[in-house]
KEVEXPA-879636 format. One record per residue: residue in three letters; residue number from 0; x, y, z of N, C-alpha, C in turn. Coordinates in pm, whole numbers. Layout:
R   vomi   bamar       nx       ny       nz      cax      cay      caz       cx       cy       cz
R    ALA     NUM        X        Y        Z        X        Y        Z        X        Y        Z
...
This chain:
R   vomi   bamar       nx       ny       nz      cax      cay      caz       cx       cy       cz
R    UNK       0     -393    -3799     2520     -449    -3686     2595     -356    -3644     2709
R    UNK       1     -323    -3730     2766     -186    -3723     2870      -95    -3628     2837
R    UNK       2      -58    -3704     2737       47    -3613     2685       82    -3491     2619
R    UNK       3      -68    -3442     2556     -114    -3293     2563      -87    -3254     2693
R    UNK       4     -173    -3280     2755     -190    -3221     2924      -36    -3199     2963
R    UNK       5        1    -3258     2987      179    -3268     2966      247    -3165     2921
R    UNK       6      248    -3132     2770      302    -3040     2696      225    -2921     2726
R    UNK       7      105    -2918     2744       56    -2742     2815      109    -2679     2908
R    UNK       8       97    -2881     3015      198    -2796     3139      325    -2762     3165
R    UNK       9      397    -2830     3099      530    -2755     3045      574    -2659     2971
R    UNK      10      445    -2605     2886      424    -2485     2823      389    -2407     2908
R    UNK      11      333    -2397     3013      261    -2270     3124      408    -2242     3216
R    UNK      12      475    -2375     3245      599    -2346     3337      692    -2292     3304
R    UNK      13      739    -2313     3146      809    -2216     3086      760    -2058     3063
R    UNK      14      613    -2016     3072      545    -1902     3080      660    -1856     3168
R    UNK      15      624    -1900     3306      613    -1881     3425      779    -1870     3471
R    UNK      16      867    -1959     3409      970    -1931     3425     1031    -1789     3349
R    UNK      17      992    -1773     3224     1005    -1696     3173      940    -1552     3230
R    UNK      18      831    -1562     3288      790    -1411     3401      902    -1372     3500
R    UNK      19      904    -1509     3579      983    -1484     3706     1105    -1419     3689
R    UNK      20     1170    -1442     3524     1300    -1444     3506     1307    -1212     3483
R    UNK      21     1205    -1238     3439     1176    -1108     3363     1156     -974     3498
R    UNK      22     1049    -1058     3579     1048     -972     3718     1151     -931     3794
R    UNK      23     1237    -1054     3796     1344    -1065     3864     1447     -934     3788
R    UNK      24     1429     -912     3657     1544     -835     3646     1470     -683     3633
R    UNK      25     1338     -700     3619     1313     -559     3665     1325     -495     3788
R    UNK      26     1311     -563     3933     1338     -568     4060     1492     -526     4031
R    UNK      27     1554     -574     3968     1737     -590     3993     1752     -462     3932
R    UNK      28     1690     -403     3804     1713     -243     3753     1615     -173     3911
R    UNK      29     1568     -171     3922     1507     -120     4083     1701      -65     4163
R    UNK      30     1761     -149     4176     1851      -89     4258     1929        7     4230
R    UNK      31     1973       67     4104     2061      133     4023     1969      221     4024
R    UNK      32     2083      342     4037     1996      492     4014     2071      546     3870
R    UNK      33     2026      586     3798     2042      645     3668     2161      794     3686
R    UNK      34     2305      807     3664     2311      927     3649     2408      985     3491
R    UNK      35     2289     1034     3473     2310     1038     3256     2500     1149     3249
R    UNK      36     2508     1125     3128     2696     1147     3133     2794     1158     3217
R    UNK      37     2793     1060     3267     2864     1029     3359     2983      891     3344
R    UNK      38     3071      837     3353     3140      756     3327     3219      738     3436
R    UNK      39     3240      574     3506     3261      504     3639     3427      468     3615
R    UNK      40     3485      538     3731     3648      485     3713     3602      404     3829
R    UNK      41     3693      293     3754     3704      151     3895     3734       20     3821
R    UNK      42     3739      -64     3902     3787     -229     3851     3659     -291     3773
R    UNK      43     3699     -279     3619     3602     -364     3559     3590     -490     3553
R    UNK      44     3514     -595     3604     3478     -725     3575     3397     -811     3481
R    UNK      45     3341     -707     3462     3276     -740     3301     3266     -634     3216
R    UNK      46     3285     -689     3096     3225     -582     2985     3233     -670     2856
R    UNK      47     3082     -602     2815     3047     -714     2713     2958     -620     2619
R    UNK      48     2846     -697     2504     2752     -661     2438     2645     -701     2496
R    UNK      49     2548     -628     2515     2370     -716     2581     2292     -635     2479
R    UNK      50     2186     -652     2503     2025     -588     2400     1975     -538     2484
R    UNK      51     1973     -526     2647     1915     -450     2716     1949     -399     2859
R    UNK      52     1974     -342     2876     1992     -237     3073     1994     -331     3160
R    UNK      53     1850     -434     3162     1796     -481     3271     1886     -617     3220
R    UNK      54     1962     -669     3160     2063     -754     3117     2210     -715     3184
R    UNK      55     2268     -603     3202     2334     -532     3230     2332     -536     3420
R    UNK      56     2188     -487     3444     2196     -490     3590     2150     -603     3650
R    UNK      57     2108     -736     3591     2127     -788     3629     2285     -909     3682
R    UNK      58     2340     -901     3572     2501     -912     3598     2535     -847     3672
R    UNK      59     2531     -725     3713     2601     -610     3817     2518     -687     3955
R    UNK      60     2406     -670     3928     2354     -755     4064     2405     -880     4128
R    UNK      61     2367     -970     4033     2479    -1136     4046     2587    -1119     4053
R    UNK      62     2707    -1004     4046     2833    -1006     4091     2828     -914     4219
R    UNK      63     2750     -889     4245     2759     -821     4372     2818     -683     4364
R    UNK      64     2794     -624     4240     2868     -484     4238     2869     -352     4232
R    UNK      65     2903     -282     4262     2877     -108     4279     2807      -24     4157
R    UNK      66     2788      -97     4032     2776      -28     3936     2809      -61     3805
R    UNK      67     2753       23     3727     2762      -11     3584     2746       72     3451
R    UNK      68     2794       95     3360     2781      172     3288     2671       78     3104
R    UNK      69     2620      174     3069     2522      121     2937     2548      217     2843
R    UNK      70     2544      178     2753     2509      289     2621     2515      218     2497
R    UNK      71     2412      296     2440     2368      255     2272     2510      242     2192
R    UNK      72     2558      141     2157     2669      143     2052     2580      192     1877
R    UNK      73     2554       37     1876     2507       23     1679     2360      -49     1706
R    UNK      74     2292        0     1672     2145      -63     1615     2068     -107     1771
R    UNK      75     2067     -224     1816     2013     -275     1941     2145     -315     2048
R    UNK      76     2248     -318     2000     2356     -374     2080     2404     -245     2166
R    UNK      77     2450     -302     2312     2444     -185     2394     2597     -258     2433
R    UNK      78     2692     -167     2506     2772     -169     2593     2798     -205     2708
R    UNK      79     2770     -317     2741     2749     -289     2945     2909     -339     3028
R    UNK      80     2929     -264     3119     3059     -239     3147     3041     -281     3320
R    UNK      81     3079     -373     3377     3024     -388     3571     3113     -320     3606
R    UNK      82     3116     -258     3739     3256     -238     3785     3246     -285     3934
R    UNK      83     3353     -386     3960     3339     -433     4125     3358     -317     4245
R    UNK      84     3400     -242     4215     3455     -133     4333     3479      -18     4199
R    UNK      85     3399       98     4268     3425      272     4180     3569      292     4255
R    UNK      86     3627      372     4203     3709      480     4276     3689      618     4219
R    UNK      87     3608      654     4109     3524      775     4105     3455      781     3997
R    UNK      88     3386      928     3920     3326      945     3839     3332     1053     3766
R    UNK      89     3351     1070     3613     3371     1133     3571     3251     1199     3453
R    UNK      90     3276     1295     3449     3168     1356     3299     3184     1327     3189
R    UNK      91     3109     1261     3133     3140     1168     2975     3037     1186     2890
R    UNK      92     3040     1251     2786     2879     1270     2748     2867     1124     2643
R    UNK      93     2725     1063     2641     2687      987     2601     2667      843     2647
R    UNK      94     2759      874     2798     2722      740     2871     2689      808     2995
R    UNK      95     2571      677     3039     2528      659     3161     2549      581     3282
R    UNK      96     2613      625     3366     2648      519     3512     2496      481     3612
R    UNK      97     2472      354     3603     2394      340     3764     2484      308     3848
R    UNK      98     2464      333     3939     2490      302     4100     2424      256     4141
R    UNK      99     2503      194     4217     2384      126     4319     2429      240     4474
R    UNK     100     2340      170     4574     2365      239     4777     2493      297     4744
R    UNK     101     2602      208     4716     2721      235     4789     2791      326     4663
R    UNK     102     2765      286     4535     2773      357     4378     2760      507     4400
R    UNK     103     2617      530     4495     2570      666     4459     2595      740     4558
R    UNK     104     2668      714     4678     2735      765     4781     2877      925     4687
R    UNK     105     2923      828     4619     3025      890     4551     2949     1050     4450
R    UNK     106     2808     1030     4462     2769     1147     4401     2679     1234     4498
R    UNK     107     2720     1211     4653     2665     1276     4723     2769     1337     4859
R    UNK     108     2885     1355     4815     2992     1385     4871     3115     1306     4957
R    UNK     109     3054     1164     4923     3158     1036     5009     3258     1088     4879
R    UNK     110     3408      995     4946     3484     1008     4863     3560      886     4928
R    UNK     111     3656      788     4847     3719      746     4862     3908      728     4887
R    UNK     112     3937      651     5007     4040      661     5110     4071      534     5095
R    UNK     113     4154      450     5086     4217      336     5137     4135      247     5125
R    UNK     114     4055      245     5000     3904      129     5035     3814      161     5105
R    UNK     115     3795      275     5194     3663      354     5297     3642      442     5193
R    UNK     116     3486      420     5211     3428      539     5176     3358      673     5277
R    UNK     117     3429      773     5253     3411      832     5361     3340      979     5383
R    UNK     118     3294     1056     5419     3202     1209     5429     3273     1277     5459
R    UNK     119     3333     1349     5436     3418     1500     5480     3339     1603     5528
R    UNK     120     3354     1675     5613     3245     1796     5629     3238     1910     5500
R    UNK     121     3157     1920     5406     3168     2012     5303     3206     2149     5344
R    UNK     122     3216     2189     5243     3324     2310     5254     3225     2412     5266
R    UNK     123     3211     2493     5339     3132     2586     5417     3036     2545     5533
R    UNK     124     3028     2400     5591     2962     2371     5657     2934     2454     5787
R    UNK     125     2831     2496     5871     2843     2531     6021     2896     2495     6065
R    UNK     126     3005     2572     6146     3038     2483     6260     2961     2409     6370
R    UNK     127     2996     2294     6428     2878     2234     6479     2984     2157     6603
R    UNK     128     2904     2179     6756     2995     2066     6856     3013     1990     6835
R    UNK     129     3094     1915     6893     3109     1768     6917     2999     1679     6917
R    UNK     130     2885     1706     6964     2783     1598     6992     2648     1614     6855
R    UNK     131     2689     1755     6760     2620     1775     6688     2690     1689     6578
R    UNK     132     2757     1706     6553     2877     1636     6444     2832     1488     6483
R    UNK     133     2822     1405     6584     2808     1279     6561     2657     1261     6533
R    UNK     134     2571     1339     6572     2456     1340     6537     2449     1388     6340
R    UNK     135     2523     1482     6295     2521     1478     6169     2521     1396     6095
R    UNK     136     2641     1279     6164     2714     1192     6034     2629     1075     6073
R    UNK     137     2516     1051     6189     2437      938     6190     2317      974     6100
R    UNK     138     2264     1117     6097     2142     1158     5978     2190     1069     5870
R    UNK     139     2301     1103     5855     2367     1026     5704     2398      905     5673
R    UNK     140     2325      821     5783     2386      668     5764     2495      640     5796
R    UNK     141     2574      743     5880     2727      682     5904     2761      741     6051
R    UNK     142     2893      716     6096     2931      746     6233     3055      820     6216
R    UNK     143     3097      891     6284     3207      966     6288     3319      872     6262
R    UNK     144     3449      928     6184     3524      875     6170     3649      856     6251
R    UNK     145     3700      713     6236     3779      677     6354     3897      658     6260
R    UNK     146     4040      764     6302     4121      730     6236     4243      585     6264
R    UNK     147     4237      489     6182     4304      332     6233     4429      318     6242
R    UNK     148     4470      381     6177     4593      403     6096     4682      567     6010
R    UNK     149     4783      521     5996     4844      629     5950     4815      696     5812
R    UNK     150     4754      605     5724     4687      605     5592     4586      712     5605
R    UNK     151     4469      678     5751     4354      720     5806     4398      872     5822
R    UNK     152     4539      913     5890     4572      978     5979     4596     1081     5896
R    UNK     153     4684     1044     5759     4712     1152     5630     4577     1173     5604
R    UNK     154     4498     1109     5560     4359     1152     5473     4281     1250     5545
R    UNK     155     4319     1302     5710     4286     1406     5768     4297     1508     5786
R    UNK     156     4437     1466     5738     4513     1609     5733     4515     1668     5605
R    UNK     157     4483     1547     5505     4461     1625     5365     4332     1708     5307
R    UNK     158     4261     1679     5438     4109     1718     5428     4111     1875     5463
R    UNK     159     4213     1877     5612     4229     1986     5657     4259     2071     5542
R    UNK     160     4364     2034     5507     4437     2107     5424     4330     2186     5254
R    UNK     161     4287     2080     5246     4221     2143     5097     4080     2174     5159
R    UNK     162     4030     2184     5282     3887     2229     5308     3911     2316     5385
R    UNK     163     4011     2372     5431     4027     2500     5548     3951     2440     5633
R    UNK     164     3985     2339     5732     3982     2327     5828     4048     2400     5930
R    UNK     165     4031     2489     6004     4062     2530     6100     4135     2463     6175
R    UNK     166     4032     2391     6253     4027     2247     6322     3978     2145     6289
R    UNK     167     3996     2041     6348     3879     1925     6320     3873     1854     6452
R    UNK     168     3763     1768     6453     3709     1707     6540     3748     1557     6527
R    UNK     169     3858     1539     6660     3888     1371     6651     3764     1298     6737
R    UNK     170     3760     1179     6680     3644     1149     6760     3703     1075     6919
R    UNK     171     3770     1149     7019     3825     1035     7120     3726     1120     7223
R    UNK     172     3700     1062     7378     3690     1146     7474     3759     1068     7581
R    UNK     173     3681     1180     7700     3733     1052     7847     3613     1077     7942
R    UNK     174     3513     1061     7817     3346     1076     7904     3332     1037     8028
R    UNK     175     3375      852     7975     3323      748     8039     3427      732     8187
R    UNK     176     3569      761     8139     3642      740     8255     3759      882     8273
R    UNK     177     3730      969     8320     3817     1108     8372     3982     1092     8387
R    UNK     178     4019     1153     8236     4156     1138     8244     4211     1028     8143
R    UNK     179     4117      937     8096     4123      788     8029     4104      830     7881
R    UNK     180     4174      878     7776     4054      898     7635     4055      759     7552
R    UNK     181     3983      749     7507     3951      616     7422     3886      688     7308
R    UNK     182     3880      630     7189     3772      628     7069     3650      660     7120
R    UNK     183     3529      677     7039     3428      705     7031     3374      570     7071
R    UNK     184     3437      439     6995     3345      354     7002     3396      289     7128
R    UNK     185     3461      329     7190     3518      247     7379     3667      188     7326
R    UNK     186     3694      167     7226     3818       97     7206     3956      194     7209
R    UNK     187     4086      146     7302     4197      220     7320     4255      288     7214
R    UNK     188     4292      392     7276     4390      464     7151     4557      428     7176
R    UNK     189     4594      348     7248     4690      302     7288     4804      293     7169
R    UNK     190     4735      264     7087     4803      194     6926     4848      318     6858
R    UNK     191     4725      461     6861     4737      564     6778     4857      653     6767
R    UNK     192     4991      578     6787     5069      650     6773     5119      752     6624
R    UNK     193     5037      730     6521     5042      826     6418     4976      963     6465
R    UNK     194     4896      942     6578     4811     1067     6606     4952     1187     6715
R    UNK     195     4936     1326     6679     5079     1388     6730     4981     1450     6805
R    UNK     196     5008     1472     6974     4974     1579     7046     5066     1679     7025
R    UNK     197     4993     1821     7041     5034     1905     7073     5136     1937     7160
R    UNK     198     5158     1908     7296     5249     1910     7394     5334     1778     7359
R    UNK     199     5308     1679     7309     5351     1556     7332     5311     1454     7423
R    UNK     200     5212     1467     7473     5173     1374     7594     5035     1397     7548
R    UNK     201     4976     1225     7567     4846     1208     7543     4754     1286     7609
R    UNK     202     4658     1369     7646     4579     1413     7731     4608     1516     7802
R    UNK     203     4739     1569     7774     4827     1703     7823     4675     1813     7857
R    UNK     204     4709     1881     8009     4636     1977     8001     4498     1959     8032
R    UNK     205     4411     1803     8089     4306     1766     8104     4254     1851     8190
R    UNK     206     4117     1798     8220     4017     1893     8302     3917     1859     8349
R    UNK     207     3808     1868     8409     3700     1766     8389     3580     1880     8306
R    UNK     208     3591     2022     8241     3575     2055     8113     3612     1976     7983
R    UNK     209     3686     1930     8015     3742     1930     7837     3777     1766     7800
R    UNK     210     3646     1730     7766     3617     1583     7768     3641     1543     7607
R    UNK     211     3698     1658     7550     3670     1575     7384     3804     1634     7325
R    UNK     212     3799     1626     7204     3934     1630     7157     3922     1692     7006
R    UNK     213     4010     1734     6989     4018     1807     6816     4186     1880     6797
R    UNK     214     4207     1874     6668     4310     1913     6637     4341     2008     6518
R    UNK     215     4471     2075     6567     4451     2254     6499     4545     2213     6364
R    UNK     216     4518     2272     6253     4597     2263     6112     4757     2363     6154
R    UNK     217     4853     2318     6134     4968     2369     6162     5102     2352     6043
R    UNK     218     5124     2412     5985     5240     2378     5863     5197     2213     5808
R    UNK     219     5107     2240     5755     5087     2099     5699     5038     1998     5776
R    UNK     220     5085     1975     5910     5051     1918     6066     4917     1901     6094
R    UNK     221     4857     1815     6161     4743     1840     6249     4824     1773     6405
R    UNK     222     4805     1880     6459     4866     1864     6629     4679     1863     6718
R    UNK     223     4688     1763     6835     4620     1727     6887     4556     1752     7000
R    UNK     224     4462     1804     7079     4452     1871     7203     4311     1880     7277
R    UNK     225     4317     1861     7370     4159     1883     7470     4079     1938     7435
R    UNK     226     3972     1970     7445     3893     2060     7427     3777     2042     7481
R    UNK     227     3684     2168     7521     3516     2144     7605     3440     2066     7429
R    UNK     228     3371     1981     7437     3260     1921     7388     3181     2060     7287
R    UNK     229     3176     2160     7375     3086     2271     7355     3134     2331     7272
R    UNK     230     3289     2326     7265     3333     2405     7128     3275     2373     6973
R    UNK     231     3252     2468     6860     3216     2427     6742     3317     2444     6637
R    UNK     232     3332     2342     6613     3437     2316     6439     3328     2294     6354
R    UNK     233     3438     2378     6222     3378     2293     6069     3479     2194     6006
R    UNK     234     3537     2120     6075     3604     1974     6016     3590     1914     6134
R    UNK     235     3528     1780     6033     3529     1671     6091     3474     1562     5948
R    UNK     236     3494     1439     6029     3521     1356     5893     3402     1224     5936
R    UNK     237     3298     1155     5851     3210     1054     5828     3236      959     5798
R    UNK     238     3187      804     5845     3230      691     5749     3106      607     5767
């Protein structure tokens, strides 16, 4: 009798393992958003045969990754493809990409830079001040972008360039200390020597108007310069 009792209860735990296992990967298709013909350029880490989606995202889940592609091959056998990092997406008819958060960024105007994924101001945007613009790119889950580097520094100017930027909006001021500009986030620009002023001198032309900063599209150039807060551009850049 024991040993009935025994074998039931090891029969109910296997139930039970077998639920948990099942929940678990319906929760894990929960994170992936569906977007039908579509096909994921990026570093594949897996790709295999499964029988089902929620087989698929769960691997994409356990590797920790941006995404995944599925589709019906022959009979029940499906395709599933992970990819650790997108670098974009293309129109493919007959396959489907999920994304995941950072996956589906790429289908809502982020684009990828140097490993950042980043928001460009779309192309007809309002122009908007300085203080509206950082308020924009926080609606969006992100903060204005801080250029680090010279990598950073091209990808601004390439923005300019193919979005008619006028201008754009660097994120530095000298809110906090008159005459001092720093980043947005308090940290020196000391380093930013990829960034070109206009005159040549950091802060040329200060004021205690012209607390913020933006820079004008010039032969390919973005040159660098003061400006009141109050002014409105349509470039500026999200991360």
């Amino acid at each position: 009798m024991i040993g009935k009792e025994r074998l039931i209860s090891a029969h109910l735990y296997y139930i039970a393992l077998g639920l948990a296992v099942l929940v678990s990967l319906v929760q894990t298709d929960r994170y992936f958003t569906a977007v039908p013909s579509t096909a994921i350029q990026g570093t594949t880490i897996i790709q295999l045969q499964v029988t089902s989606r929620s087989q698929c995202a769960a691997l994409a889940d356990a590797k920790g990754c941006e995404g995944f592609t599925w589709n019906l091959t022959s009979g029940t056998q499906t395709s599933c493809a992970v990819y650790g990092v997108i670098t974009g997406l293309v129109n493919t008819t007959g396959v489907t990409a999920y994304l995941t958060k950072t996956g589906r960024k790429l289908t809502e105007g982020f684009v990828i830079n140097d490993n950042k994924i980043l928001l460009p101001a779309p192309v007809g945007v309002t122009a908007m001040t300085y203080d509206a613009v950082v308020s924009w790119c926080i609606s969006r889950g992100t903060k204005i972008f801080i250029p680090r580097n010279t990598n950073d520094w091209n990808f601004m100017v390439q923005m300019a360039i193919q979005r008619s930027y006028g201008h754009i909006w660097i994120p530095m001021t000298d809110i906090a200390v008159e005459g001092t500009y720093v980043w947005q986030d308090g940290t020196s620009i000391s380093n930013a020597t990829y960034v070109t002023w206009g005159t040549g001198t950091v802060g040329s032309g200060n004021s205690e108007t012209l607390d913020c900063v933006s820079a004008h599209l010039s032969l390919n150039s973005l040159y660098v310069h003061t400006d009141p807060c109050t002014y409105a551009y349509n470039g500026f850049i999200c991360a």
